[in-house]
Each structure stands twice: as C-alpha cells, then as structure tokens.
N, CA, C and O atoms as a GROMACS GRO file, in nm:
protein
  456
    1UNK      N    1  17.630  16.548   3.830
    1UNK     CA    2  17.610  16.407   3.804
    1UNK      C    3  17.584  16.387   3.655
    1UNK      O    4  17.526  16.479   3.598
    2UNK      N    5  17.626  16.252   3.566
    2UNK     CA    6  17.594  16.259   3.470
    2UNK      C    7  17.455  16.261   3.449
    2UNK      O    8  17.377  16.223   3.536
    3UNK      N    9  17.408  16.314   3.307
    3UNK     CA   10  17.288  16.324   3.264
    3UNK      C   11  17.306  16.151   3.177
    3UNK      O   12  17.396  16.105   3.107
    4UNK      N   13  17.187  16.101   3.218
    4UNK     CA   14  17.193  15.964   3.197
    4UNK      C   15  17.048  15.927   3.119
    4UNK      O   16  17.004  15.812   3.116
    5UNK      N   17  16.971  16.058   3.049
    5UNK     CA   18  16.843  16.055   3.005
    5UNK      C   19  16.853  15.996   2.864
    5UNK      O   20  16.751  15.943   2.819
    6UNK      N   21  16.998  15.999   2.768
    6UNK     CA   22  16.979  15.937   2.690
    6UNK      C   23  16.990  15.776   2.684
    6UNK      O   24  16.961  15.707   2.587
    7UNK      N   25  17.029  15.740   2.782
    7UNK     CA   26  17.046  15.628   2.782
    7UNK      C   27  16.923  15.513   2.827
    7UNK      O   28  16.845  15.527   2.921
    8UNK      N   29  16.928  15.391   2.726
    8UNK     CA   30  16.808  15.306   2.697
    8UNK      C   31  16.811  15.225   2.865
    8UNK      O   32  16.909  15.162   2.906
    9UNK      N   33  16.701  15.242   2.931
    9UNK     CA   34  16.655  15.214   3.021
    9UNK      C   35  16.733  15.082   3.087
    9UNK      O   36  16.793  15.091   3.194
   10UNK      N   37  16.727  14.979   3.023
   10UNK     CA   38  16.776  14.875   3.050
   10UNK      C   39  16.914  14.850   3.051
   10UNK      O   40  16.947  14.731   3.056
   11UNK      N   41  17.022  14.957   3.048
   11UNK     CA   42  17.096  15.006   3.075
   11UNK      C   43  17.136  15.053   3.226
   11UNK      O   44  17.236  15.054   3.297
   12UNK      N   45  17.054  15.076   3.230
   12UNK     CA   46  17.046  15.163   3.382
   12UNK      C   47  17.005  15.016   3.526
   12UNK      O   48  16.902  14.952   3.547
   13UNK      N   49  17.140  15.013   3.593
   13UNK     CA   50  17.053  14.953   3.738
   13UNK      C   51  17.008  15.031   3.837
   13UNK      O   52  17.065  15.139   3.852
   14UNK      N   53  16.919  15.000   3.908
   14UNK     CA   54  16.923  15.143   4.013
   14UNK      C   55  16.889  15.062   4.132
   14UNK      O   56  16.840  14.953   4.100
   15UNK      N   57  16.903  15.085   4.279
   15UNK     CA   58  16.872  15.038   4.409
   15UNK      C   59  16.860  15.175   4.506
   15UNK      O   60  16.920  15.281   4.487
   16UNK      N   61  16.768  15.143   4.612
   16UNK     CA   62  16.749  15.253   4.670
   16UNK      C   63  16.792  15.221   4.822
   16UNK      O   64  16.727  15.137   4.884
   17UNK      N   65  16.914  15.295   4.888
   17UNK     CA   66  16.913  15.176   5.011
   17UNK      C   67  16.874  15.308   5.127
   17UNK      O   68  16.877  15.431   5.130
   18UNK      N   69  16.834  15.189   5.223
   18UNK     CA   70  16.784  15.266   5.361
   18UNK      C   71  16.775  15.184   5.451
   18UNK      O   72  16.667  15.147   5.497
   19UNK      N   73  16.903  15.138   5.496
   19UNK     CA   74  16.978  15.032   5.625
   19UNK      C   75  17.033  15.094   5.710
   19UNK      O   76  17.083  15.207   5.705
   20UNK      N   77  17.021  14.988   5.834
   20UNK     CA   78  17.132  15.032   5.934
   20UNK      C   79  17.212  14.880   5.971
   20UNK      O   80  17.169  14.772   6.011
   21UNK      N   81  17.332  14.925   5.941
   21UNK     CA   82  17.405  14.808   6.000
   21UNK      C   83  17.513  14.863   6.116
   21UNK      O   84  17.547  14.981   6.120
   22UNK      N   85  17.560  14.761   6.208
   22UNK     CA   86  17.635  14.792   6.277
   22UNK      C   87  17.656  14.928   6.351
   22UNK      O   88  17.771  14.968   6.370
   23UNK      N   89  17.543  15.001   6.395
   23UNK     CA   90  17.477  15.112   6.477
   23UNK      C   91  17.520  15.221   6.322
   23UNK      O   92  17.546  15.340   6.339
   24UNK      N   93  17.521  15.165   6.200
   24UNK     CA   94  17.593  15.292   6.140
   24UNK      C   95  17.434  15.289   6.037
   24UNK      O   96  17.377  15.180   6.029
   25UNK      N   97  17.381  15.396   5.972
   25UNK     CA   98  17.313  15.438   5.861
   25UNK      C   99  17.299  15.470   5.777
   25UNK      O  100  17.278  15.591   5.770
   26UNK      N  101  17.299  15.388   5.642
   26UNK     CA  102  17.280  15.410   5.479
   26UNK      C  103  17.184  15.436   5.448
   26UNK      O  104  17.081  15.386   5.494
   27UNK      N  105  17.194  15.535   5.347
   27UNK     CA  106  17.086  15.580   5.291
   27UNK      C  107  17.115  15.646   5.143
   27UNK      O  108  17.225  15.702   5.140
   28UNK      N  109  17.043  15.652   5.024
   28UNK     CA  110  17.070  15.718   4.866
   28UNK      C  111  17.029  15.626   4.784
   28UNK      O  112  16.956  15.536   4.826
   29UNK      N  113  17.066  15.631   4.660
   29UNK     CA  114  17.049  15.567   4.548
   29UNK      C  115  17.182  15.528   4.517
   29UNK      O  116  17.267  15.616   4.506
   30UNK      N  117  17.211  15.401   4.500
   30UNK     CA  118  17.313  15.304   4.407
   30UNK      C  119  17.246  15.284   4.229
   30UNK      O  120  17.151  15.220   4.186
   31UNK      N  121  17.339  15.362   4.170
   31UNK     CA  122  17.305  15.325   4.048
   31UNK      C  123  17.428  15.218   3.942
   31UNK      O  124  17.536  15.200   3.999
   32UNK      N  125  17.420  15.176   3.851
   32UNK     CA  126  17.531  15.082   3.754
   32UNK      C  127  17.452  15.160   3.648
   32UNK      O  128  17.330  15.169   3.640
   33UNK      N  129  17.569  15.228   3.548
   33UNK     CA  130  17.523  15.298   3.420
   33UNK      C  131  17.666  15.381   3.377
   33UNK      O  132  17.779  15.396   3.423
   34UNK      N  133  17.599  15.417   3.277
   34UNK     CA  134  17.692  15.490   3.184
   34UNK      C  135  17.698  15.643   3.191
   34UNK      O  136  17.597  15.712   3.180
   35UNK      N  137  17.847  15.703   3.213
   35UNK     CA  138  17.862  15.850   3.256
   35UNK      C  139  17.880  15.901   3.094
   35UNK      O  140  17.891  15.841   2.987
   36UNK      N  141  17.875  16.049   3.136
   36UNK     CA  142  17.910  16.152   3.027
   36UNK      C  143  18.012  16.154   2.934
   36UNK      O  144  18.007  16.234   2.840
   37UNK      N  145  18.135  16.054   2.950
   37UNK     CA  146  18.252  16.032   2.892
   37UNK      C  147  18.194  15.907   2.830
   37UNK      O  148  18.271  15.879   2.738
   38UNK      N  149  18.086  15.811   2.834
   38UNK     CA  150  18.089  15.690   2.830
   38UNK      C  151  18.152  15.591   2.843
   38UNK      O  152  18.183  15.502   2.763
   39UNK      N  153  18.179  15.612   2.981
   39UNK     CA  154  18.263  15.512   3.055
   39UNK      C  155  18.094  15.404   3.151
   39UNK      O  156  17.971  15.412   3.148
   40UNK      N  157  18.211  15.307   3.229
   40UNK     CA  158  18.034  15.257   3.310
   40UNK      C  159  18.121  15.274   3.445
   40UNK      O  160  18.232  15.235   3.480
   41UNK      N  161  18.016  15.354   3.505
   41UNK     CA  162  18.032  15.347   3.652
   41UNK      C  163  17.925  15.320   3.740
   41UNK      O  164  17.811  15.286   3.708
   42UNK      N  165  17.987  15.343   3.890
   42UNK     CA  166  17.880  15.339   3.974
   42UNK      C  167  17.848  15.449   4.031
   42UNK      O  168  17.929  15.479   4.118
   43UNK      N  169  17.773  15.515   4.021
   43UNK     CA  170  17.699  15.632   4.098
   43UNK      C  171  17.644  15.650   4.262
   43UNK      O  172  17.525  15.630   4.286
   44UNK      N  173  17.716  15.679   4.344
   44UNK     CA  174  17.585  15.704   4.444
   44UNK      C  175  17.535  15.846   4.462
   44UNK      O  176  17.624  15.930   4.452
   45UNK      N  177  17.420  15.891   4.485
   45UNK     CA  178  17.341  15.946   4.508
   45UNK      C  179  17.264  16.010   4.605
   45UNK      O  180  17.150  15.966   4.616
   46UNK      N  181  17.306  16.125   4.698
   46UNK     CA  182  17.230  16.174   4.824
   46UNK      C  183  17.323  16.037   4.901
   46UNK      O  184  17.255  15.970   4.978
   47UNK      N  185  17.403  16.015   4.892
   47UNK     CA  186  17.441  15.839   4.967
   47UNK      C  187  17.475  15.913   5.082
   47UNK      O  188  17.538  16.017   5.068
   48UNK      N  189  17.424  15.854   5.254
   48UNK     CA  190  17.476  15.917   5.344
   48UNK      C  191  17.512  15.862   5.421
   48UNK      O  192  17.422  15.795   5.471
   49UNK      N  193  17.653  15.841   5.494
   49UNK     CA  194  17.671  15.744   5.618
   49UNK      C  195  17.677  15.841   5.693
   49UNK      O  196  17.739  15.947   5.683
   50UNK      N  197  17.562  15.771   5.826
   50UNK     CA  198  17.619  15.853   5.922
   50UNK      C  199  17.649  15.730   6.066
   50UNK      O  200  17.600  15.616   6.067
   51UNK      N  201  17.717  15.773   6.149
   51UNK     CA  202  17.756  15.739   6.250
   51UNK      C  203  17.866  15.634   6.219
   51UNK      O  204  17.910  15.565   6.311
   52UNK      N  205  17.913  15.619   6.086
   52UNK     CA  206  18.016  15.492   6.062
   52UNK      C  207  18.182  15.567   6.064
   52UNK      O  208  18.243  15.648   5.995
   53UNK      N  209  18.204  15.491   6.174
   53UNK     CA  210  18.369  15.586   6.190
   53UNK      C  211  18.500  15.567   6.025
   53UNK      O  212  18.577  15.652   5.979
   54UNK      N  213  18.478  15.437   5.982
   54UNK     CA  214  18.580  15.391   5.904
   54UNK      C  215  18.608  15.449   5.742
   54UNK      O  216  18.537  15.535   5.691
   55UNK      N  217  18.687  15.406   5.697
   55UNK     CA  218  18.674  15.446   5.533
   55UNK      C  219  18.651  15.341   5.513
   55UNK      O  220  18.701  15.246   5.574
   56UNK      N  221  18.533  15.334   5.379
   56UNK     CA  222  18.454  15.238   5.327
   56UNK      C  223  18.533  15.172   5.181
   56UNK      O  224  18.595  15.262   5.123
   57UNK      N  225  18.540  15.081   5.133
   57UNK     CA  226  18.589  15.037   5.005
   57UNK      C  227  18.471  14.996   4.940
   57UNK      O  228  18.396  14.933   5.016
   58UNK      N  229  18.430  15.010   4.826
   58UNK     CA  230  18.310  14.918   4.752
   58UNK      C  231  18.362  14.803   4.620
   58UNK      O  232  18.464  14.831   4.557
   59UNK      N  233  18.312  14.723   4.601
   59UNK     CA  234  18.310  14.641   4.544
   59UNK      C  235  18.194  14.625   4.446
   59UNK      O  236  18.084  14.652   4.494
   60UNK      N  237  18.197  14.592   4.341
   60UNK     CA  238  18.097  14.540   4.260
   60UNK      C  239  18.108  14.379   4.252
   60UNK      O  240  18.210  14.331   4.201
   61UNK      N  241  18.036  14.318   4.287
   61UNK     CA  242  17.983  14.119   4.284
   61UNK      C  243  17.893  14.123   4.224
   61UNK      O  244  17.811  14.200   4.173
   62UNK      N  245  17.935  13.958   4.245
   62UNK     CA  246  17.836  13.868   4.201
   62UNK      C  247  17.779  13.824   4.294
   62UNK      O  248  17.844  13.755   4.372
   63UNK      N  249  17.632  13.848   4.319
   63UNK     CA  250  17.536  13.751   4.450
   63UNK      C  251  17.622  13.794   4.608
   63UNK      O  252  17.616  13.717   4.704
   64UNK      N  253  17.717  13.952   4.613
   64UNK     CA  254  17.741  13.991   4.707
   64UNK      C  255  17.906  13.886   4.749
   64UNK      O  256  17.950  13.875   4.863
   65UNK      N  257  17.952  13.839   4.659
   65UNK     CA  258  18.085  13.769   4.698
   65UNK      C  259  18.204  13.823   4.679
   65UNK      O  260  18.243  13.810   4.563
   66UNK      N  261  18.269  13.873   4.743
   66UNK     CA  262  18.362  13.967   4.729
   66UNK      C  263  18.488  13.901   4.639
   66UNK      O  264  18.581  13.966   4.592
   67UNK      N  265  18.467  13.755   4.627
   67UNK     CA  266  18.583  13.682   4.567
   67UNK      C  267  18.557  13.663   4.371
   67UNK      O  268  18.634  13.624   4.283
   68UNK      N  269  18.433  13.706   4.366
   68UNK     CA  270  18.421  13.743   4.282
   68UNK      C  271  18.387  13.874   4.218
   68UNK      O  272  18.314  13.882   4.120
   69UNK      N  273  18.452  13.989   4.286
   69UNK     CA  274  18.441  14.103   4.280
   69UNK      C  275  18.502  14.183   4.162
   69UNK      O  276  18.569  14.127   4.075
   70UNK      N  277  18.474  14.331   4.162
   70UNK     CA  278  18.557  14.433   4.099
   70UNK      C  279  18.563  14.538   4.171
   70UNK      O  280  18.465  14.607   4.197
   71UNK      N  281  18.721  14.568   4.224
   71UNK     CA  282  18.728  14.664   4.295
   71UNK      C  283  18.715  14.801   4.263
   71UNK      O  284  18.797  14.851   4.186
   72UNK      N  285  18.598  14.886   4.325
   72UNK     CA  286  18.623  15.043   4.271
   72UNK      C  287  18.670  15.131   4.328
   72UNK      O  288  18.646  15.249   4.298
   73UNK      N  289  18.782  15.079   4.465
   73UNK     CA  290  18.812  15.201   4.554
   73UNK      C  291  18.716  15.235   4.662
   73UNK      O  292  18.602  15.203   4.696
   74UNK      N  293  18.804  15.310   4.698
   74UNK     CA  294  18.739  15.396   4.808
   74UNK      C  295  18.614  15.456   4.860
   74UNK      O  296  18.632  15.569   4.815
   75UNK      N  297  18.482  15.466   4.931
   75UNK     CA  298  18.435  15.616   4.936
   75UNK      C  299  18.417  15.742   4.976
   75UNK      O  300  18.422  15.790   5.089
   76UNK      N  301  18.390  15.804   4.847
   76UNK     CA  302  18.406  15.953   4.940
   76UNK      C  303  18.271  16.006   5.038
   76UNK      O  304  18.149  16.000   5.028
   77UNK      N  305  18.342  16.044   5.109
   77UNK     CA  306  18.252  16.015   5.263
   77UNK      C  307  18.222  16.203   5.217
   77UNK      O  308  18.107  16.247   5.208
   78UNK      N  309  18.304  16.263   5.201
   78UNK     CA  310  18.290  16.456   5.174
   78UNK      C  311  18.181  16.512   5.130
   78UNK      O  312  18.118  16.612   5.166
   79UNK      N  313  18.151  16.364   4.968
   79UNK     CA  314  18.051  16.453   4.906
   79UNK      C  315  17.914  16.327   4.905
   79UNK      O  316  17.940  16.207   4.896
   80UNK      N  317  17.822  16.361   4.912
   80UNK     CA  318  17.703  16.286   4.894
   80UNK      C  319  17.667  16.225   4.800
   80UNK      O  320  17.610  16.117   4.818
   81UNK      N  321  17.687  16.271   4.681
   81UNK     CA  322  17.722  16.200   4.539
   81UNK      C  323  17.823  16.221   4.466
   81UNK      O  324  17.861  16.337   4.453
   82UNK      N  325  17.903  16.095   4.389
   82UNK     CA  326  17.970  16.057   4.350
   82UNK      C  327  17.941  15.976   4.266
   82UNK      O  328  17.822  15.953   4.250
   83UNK      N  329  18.060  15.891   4.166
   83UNK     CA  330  18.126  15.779   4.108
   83UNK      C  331  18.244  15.727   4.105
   83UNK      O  332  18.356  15.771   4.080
   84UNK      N  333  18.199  15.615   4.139
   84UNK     CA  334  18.361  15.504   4.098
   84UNK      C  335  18.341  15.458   3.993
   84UNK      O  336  18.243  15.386   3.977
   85UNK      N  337  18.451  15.492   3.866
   85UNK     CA  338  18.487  15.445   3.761
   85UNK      C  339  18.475  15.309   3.776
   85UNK      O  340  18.510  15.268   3.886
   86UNK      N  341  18.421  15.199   3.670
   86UNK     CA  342  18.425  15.077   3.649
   86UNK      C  343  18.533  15.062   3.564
   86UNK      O  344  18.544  15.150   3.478
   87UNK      N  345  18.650  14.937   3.569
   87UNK     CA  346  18.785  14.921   3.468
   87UNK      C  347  18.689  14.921   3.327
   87UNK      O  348  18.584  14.859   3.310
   88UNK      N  349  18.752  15.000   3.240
   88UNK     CA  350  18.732  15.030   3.103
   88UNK      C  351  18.676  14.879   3.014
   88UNK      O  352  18.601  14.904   2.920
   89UNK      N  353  18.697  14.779   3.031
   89UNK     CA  354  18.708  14.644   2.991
   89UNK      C  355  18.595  14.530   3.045
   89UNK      O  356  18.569  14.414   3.014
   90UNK      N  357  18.549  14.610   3.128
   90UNK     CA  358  18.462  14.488   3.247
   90UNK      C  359  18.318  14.482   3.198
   90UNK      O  360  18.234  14.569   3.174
   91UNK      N  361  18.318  14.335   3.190
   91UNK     CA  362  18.153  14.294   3.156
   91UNK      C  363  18.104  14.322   3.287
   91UNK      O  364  18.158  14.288   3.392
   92UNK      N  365  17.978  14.400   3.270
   92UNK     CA  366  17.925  14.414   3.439
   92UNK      C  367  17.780  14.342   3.433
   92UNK      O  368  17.687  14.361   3.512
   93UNK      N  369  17.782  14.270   3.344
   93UNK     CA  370  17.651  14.159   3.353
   93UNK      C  371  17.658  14.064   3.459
   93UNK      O  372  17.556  14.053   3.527
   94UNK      N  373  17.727  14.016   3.479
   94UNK     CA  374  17.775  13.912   3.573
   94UNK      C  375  17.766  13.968   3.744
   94UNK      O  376  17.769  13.885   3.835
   95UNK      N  377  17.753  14.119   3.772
   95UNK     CA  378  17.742  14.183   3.901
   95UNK      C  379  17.580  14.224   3.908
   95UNK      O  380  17.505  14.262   3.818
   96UNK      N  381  17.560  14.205   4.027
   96UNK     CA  382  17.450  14.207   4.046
   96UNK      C  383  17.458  14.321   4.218
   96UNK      O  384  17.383  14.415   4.244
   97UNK      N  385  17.511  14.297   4.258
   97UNK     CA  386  17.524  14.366   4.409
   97UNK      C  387  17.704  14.457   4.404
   97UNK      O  388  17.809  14.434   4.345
   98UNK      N  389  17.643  14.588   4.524
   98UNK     CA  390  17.778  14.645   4.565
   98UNK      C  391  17.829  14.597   4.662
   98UNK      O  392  17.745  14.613   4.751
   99UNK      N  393  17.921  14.544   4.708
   99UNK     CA  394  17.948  14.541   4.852
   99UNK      C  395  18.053  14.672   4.888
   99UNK      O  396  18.151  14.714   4.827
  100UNK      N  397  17.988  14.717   5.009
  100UNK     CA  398  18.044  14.796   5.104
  100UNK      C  399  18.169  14.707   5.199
  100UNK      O  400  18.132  14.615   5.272
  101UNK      N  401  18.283  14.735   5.192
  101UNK     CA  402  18.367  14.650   5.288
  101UNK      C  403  18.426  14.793   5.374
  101UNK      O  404  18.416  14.908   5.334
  102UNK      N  405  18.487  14.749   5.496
  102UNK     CA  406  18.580  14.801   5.604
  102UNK      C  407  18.721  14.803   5.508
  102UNK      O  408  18.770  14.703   5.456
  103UNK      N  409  18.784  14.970   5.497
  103UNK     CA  410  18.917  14.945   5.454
  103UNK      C  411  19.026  14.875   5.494
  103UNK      O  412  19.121  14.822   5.437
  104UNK      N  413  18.979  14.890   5.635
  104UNK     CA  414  19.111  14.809   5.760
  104UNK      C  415  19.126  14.626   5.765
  104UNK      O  416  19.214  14.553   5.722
  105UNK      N  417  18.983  14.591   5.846
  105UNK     CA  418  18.945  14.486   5.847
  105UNK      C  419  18.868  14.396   5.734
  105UNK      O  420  18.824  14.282   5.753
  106UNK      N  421  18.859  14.481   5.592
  106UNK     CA  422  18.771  14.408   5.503
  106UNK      C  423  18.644  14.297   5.527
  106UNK      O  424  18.591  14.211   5.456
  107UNK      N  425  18.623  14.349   5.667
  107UNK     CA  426  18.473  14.289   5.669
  107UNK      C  427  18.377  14.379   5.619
  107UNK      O  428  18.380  14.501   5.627
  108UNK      N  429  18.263  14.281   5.549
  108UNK     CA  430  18.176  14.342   5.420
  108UNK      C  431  18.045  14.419   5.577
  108UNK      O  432  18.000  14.371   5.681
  109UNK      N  433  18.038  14.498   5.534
  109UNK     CA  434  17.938  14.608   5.586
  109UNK      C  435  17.811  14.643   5.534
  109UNK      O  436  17.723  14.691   5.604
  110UNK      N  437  17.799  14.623   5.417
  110UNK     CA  438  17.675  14.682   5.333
  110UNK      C  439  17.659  14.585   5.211
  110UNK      O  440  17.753  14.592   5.132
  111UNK      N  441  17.560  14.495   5.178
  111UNK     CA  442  17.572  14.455   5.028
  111UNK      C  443  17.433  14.495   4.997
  111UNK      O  444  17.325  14.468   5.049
  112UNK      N  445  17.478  14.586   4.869
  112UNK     CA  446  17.295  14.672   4.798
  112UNK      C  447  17.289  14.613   4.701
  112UNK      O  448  17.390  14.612   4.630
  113UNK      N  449  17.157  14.535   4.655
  113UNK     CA  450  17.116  14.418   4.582
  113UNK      C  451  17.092  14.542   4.470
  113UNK      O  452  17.034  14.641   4.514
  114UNK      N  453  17.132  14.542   4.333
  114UNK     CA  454  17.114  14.607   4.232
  114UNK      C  455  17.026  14.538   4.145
  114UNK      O  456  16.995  14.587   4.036
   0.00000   0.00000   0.00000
C-alpha cells in the first residue's frame, strides 16, 4: 500500500465502514489520497465483503449521487486491499462519499460517507 506519511493530513480522507446491507457485510477503511506515483486514488483497506454474490463497481459522489459521480471501476473482491486510480484531471473536492453499485443491476449497495 502506498506510504502516505508524507503527506499533509488534510489531504488525506479516511472512513471506517462496518455495515451490513442486503444480508451482505462491509467492513475496512475507505481512504481518498495520494499514492506513491502521485496520482489520487481511492484506497481500500482490510475491505471485506462477505456473503455478497455480485461484482461491485464504485463510484466516487457527491452527497452519494451517482449522477454526479466518477467512475473507478470495478472491485477486487481477491485482494483485501487495493486502489482505484482517480482520472488524472479530477477535482475530488466536490466528492464527498463512495458509492458501492451492483455491476449488473446498478443498484447502489453501499454509500461510505468520507
């Protein structure tokens, strides 16, 4: 994972989630920050679904609205922590929440208030 110690605090978002929606269970750290390349991504952390059959898509919003989103792909369900690259260009002031959506049905599943 990146080492993120140099970076000025207020920089850093962090959320800690520990939900259950839809008989399924989240759990890790959601972070918004800056990786080792200095790019900005999103980090999760120990993130664990369990009992959720689907592939997950995440989103970065505003106030959890997917219509005002930025898409980061997929997640990887394999490894426990990860990142999705944020587009090179994107003000991420304006996001405040991830949403978790269904790849199939794009109904939102998870929104972690950052």
């Amino acid at each position: 994972m990146a080492d993120m110690s140099g970076q000025d605090p207020s920089e850093i978002i962090m959320a800690t989630v520990d939900e259950e929606r839809k008989g399924a269970n989240f759990s890790g750290t959601v972070i918004l920050g800056i990786d080792d390349e200095g790019g900005k991504v999103v980090s999760f952390r120990d993130f664990l679904i369990e009992d959720y059959k689907g592939e997950l898509t995440a989103n970065l919003a505003t106030d959890g609205d997917i219509t005002k989103s930025v898409d980061l792909g997929e997640l990887d369900h394999k490894s426990p922590s990860f990142k999705l690259p944020i587009p090179p260009s994107t003000d991420t002031s304006p996001y405040n929440t991830v949403v978790l959506s269904d790849k199939k049905s794009k109904k939102k599943i998870l929104t972690i208030n950052l």
